[in-house]
Every structure is written in C-alpha cells, then in structure tokens.
BABA-113954 format. One line per 4 residues: number of its first residue (from 0); their letters; for each residue z, y, x of N, C-alpha, C. Coordinates in pm, 1 decimal. Example, Ala and Ser with C-alpha at 12.3 -4.5 7.8 and 13.67 -1.06 7.14 Angstrom:
% residues 2
0> as> 780.0,-569.0,1319.0,780.0,-450.0,1230.0,780.0,-330.0,1320.0 | 708.0,-225.0,1285.0,714.0,-106.0,1367.0,787.0,3.0,1290.0
This chain:
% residues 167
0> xxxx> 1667.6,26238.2,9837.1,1805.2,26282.8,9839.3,1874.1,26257.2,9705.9 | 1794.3,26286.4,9598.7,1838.9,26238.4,9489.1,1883.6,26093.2,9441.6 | 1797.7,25997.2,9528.0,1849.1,25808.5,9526.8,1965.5,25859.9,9570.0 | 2023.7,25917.9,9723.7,2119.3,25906.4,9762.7,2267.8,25945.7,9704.1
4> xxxx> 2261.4,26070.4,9635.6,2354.3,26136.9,9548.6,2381.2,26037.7,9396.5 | 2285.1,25977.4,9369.7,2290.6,25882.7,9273.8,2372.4,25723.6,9310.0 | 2352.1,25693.6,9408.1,2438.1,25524.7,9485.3,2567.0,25603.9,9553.9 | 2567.2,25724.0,9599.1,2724.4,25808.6,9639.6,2809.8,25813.4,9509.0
8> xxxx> 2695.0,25853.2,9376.8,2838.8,25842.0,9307.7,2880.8,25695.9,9242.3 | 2765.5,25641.7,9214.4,2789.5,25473.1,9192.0,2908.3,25427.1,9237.4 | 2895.6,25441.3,9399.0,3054.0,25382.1,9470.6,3179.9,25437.8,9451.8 | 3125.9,25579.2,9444.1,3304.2,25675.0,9405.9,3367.4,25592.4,9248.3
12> xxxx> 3261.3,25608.3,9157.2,3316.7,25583.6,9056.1,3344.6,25424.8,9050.3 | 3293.1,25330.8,9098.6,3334.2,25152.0,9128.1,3425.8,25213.8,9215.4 | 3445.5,25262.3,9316.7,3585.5,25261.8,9397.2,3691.2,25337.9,9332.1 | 3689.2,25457.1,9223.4,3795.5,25491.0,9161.0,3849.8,25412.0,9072.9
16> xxxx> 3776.4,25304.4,8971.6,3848.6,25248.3,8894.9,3830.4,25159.1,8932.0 | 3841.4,25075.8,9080.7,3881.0,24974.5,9138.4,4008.2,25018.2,9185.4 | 4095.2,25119.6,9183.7,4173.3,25176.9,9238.5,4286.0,25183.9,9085.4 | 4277.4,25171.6,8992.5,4363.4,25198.7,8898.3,4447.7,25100.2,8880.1
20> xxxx> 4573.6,25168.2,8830.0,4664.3,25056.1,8856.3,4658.5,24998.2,8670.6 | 4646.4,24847.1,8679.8,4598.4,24787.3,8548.0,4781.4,24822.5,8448.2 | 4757.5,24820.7,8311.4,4836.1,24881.8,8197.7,4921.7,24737.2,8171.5 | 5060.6,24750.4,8184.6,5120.2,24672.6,8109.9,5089.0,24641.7,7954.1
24> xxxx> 5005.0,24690.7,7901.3,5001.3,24692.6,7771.4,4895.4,24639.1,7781.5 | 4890.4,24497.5,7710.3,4782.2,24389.8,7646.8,4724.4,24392.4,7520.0 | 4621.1,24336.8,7484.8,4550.7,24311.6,7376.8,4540.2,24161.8,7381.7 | 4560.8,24164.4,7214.2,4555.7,24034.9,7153.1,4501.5,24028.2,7056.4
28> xxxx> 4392.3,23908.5,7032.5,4343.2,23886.2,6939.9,4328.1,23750.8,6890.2 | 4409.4,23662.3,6930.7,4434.7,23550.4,6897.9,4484.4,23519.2,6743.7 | 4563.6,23383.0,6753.9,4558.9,23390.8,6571.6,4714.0,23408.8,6605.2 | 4793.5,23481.1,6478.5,4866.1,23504.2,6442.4,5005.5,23468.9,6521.5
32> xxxx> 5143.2,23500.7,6553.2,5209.1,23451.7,6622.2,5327.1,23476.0,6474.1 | 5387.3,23369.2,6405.2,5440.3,23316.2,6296.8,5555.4,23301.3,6297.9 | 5636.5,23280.1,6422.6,5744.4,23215.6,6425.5,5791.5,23227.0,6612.8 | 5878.6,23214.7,6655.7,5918.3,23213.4,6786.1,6035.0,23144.4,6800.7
36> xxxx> 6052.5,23063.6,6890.7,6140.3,22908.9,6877.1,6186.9,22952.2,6992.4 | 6332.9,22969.0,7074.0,6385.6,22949.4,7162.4,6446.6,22841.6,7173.0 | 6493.2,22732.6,7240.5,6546.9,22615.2,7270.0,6659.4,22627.6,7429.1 | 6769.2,22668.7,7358.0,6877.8,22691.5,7523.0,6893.5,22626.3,7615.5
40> xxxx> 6924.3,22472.2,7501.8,6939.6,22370.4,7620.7,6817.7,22360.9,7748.3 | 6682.2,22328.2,7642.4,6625.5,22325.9,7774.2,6547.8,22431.2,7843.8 | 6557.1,22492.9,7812.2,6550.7,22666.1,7849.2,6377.1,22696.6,7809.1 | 6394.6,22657.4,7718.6,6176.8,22726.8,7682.3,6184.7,22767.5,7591.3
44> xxxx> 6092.7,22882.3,7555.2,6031.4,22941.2,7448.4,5934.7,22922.0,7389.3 | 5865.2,22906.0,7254.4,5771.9,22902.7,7228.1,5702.7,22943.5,7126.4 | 5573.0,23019.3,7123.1,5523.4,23082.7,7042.9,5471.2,23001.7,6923.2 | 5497.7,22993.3,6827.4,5367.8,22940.0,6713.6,5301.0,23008.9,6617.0
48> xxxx> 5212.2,23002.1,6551.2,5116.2,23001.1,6461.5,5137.9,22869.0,6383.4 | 5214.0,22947.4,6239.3,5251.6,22820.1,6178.9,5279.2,22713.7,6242.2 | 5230.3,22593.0,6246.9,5292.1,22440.8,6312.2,5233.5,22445.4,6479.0 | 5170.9,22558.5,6460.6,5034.6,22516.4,6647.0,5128.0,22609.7,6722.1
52> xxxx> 5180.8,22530.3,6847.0,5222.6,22566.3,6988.1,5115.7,22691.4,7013.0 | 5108.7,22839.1,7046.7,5032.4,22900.8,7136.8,5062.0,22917.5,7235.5 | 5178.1,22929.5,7262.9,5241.6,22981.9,7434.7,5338.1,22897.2,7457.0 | 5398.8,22826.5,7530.5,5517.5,22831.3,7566.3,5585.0,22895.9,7741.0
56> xxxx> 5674.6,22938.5,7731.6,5747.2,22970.6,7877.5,5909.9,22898.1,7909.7 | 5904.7,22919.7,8031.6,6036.8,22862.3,8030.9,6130.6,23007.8,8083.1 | 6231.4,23022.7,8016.6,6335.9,23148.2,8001.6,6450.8,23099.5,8125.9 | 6520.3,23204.4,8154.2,6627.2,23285.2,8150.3,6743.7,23304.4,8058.3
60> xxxx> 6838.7,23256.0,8023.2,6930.0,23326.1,7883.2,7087.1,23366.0,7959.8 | 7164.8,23429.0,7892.2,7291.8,23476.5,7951.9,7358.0,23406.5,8063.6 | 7424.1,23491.6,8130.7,7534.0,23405.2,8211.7,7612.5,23307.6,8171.5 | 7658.7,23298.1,8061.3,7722.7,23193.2,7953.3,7690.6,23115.3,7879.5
64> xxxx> 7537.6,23056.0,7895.7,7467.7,23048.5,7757.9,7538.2,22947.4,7647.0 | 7620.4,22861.6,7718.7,7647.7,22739.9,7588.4,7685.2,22774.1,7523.6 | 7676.4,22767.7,7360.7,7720.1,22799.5,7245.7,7649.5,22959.5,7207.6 | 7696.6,22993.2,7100.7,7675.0,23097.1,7030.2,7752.7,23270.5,7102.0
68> xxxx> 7673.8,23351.3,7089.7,7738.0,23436.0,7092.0,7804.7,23469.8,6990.8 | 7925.2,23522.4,7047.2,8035.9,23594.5,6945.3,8088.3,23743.2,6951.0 | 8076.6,23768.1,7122.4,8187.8,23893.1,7066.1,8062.2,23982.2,7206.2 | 8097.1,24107.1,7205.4,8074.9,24177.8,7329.3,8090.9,24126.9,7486.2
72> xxxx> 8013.5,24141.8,7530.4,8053.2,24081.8,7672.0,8074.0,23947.8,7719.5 | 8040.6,23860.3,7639.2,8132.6,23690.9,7650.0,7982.4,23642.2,7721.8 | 7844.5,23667.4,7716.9,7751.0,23619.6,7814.9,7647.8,23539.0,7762.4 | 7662.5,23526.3,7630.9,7650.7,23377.8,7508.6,7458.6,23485.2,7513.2
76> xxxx> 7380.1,23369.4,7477.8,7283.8,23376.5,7429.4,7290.6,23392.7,7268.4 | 7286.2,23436.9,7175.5,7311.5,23394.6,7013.4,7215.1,23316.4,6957.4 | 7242.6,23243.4,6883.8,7198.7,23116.7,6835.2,7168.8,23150.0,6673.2 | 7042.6,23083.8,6612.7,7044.5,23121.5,6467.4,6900.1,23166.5,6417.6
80> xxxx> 6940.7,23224.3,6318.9,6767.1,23271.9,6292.5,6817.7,23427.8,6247.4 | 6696.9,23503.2,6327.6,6695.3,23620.9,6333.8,6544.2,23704.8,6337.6 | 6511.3,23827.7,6336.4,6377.5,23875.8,6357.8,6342.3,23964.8,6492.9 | 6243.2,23973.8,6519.3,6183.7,24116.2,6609.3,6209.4,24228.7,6522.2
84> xxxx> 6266.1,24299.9,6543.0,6302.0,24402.2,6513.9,6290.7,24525.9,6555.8 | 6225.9,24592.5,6716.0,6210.4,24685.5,6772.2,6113.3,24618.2,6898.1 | 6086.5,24723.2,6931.4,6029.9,24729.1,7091.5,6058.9,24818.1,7165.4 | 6027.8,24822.5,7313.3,6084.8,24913.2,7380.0,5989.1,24906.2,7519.9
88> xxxx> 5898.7,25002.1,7519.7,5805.0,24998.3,7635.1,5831.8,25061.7,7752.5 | 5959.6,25094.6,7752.3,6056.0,25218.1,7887.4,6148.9,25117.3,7872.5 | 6194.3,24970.2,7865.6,6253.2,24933.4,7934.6,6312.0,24894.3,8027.1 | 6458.2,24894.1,8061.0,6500.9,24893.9,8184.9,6474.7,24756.4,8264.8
92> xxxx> 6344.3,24680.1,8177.2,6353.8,24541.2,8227.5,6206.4,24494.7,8163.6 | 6146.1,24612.1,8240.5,5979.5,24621.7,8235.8,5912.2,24651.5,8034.1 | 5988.2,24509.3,7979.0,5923.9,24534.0,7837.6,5992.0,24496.6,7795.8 | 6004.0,24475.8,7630.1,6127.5,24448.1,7577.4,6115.9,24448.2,7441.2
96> xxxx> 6122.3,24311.1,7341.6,6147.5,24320.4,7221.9,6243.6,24236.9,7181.3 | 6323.9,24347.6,7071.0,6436.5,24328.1,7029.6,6482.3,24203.8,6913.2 | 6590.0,24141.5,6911.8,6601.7,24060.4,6808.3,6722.6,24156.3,6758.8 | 6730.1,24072.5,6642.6,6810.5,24124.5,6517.7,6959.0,24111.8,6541.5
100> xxxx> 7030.8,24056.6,6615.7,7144.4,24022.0,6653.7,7232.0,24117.5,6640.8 | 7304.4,24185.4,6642.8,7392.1,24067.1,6525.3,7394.5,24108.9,6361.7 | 7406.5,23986.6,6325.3,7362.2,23986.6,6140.8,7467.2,24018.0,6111.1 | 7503.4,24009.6,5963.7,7604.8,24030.4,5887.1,7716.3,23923.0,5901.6
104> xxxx> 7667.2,23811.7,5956.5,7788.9,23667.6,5972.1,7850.0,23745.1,6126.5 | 7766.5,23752.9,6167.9,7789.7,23793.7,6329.9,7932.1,23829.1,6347.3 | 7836.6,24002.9,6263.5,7949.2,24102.8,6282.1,8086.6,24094.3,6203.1 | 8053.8,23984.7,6088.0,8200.8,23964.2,6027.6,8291.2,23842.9,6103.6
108> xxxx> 8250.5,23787.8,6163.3,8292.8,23679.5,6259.4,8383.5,23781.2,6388.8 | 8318.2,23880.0,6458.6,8354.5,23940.1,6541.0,8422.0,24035.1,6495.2 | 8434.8,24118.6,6354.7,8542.7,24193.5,6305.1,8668.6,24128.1,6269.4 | 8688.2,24009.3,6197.9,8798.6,23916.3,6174.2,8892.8,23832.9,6338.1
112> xxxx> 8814.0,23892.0,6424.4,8896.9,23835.6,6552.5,8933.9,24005.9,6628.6 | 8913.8,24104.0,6545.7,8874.4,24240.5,6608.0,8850.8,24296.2,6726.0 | 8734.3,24241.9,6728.9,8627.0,24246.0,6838.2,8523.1,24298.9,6791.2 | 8429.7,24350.6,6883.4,8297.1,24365.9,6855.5,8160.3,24259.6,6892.2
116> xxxx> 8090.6,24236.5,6779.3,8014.7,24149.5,6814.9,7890.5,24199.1,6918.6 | 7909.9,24296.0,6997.8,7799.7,24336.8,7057.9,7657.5,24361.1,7001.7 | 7526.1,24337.0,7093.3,7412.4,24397.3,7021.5,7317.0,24402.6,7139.8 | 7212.6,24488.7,7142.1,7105.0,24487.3,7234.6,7019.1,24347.2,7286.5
120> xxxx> 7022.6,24267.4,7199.3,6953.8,24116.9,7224.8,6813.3,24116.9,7219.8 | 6762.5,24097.7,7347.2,6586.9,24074.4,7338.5,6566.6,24021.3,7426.9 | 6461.1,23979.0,7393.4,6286.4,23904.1,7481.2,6269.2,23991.4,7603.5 | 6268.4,24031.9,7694.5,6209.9,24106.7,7831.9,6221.2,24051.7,7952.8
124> xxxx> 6107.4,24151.1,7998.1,6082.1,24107.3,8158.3,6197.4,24097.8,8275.7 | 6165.1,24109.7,8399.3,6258.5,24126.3,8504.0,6308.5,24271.0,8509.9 | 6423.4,24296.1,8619.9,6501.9,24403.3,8603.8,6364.3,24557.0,8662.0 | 6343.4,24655.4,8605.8,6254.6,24753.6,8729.1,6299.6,24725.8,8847.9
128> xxxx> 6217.6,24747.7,8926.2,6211.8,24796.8,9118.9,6292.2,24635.2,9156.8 | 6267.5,24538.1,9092.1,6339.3,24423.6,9157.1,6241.2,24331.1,9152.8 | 6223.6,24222.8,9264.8,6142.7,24115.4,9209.2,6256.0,24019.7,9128.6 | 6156.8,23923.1,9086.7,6234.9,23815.9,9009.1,6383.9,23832.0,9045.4
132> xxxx> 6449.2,23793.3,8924.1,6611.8,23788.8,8986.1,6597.0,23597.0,8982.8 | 6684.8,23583.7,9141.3,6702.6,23442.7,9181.4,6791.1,23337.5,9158.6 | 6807.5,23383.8,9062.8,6908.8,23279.1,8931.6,6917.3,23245.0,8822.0 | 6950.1,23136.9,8799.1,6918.9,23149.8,8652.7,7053.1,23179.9,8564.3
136> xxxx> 7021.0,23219.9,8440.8,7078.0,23211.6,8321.3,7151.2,23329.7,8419.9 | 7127.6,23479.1,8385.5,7163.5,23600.4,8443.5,7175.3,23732.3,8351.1 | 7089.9,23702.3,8278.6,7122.5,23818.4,8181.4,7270.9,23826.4,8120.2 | 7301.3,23931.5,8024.7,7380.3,23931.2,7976.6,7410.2,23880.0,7817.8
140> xxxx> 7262.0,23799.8,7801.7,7264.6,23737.8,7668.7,7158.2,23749.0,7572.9 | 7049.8,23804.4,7706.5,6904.8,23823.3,7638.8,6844.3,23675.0,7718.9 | 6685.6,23688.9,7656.9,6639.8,23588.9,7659.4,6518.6,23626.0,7792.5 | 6496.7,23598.0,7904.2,6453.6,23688.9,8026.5,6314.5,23580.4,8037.4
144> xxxx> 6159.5,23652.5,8019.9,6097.4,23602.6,8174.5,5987.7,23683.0,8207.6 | 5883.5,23605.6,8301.3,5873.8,23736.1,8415.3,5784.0,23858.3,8376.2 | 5755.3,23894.6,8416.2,5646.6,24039.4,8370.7,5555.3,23978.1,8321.8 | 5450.5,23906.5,8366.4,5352.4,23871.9,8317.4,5302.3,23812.7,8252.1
148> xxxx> 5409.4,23728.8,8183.0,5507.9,23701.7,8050.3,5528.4,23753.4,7949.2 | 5612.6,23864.2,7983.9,5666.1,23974.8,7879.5,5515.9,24081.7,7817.3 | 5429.9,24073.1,7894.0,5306.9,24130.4,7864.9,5242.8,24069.2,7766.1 | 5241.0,23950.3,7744.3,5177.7,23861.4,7679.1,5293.4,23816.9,7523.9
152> xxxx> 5418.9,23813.6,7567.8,5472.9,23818.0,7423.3,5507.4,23949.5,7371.5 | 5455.5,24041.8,7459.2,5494.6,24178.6,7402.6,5360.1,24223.2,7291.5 | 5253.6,24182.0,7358.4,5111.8,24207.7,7253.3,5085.6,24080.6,7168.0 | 5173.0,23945.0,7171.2,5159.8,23867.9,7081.3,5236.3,23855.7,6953.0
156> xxxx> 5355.7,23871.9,6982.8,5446.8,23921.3,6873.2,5450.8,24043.1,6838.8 | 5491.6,24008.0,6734.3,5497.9,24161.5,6624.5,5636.9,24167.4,6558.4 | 5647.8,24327.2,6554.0,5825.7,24301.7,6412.4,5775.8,24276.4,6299.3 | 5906.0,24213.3,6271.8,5882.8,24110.9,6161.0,5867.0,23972.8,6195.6
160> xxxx> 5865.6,23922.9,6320.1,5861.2,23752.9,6347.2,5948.8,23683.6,6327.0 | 5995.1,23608.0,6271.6,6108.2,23526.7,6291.8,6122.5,23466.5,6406.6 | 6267.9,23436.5,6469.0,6277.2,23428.6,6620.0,6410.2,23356.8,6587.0 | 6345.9,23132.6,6608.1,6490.3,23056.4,6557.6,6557.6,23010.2,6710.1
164> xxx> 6663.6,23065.6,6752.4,6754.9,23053.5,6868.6,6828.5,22901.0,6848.0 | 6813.9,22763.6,6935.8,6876.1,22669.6,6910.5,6950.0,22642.9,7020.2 | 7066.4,22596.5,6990.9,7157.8,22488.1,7112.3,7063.0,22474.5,7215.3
C-alpha cells in the first residue's frame, strides 16, 4: 500500500505542475544586450551585443510612422537616439519597456509650436484579452510585437540600453 500512496502522489504532483500556467517573466543569460536598433522603414528591430546581431524581430510602429514624432497625438514613431528607461510588468499591452522620449530637443521643438510633445514611448507586446491586432503600424507611436517577443526583449534588455530609432 505504501508503493501505491508513493506513484499516487508522483502523478498528483507531475499533474499539478503540468497544470501551471508558465510566467511571463524570462531568464537570460546570454551575453550582454548593448545597443537596440529600430529601423522604420523596414520595420525590424534588433538586438546587439556590441557589433553581434542577437535577436532580431520584425515590429509594429504608429499609425503614422513616416518621419519623426513631434507633438501629442500625430501617430509618429520618434526617431533618434534615446534609452530604456522604465519597465512596466502590468502593462496594458502584456509587457512593456519604456524609451526615453521625449528629450530635451523634443520637448523644445513641441513647446516652440505650443504643443505638447507627448510621451509614453515603448517596446511592448499585444493589447491584454486580444489576440494579435491585424494591422499593421497601429499603435499610437510605440514600437509593438508579439508576446513572445516582448518576453524575450523584456529579460534581454536592461535600463540603461541605448535604443537608435531610424527612418
């Protein structure tokens, strides 16, 4: 009776944590992630380690993307060199790290037309409770892709990365 109580709990416990739902939150131990290259035109991202490609994806960027962002609301992806600056693991768009947007040119660019240069610019997943959204270039001027994605540049990057936004 004792074999038996011993292979009963074997299976409970293989069937309980066959049952867990796996953690958005990744581990990384790869080498270093140095730099982060967005490219608008042709819509990819890519991770490096100094000069070495580690990741690349292909993005998502605003409803507007050509050109630079300027003001609140206009749809613009922003263009330039900027950093990770925050994270946000209760985002409304699974995960989410922040760029630096807008700098000091930004916001003096968008005060001299008196406007606001807006803000909230990041790296994240798809919207919660939605699958993929079926369009492209949808955000409002973040840089979008999919969950399982955002998992992977969320534990690869760190604040403090530089993150160069091009045409």
């Amino acid at each position: 009776m004792n074999l038996f109580k011993f292979v009963a709990a074997v299976f409970l416990v293989i069937g309980v944590a066959g049952c867990e739902t796996p953690s958005k939150f990744k581990s990384y131990d790869g080498p270093e992630v140095t730099h982060v290259l967005i490219e608008k035109e042709n819509r990819k991202m890519y991770l490096f380690h100094k000069d070495q490609v580690l990741k690349s994806y292909d993005v998502d960027l605003g409803f507007a993307a050509e050109g630079h962002k300027q003001f609140e609301g206009d749809g613009k992806t922003p263009e330039g060199v900027y950093t990770i600056d925050r994270r946000n693991p209760n985002s409304a768009f699974y995960l989410s790290i922040g760029i630096s947007y807008p700098n000091a040119q930004d916001i003096a660019f968008a005060r001299s037309h008196g406007k606001s240069p807006g803000g909230d610019i990041f790296i994240h997943g798809q919207p919660n409770g939605e699958r993929r959204v079926g369009r492209p270039d949808w955000t409002a001027g973040c840089i979008s892709v999919t969950n399982r994605q955002i998992e992977q540049v969320y534990a690869m990057v760190k604040n403090g990365t530089v993150v160069t936004i091009r045409p």
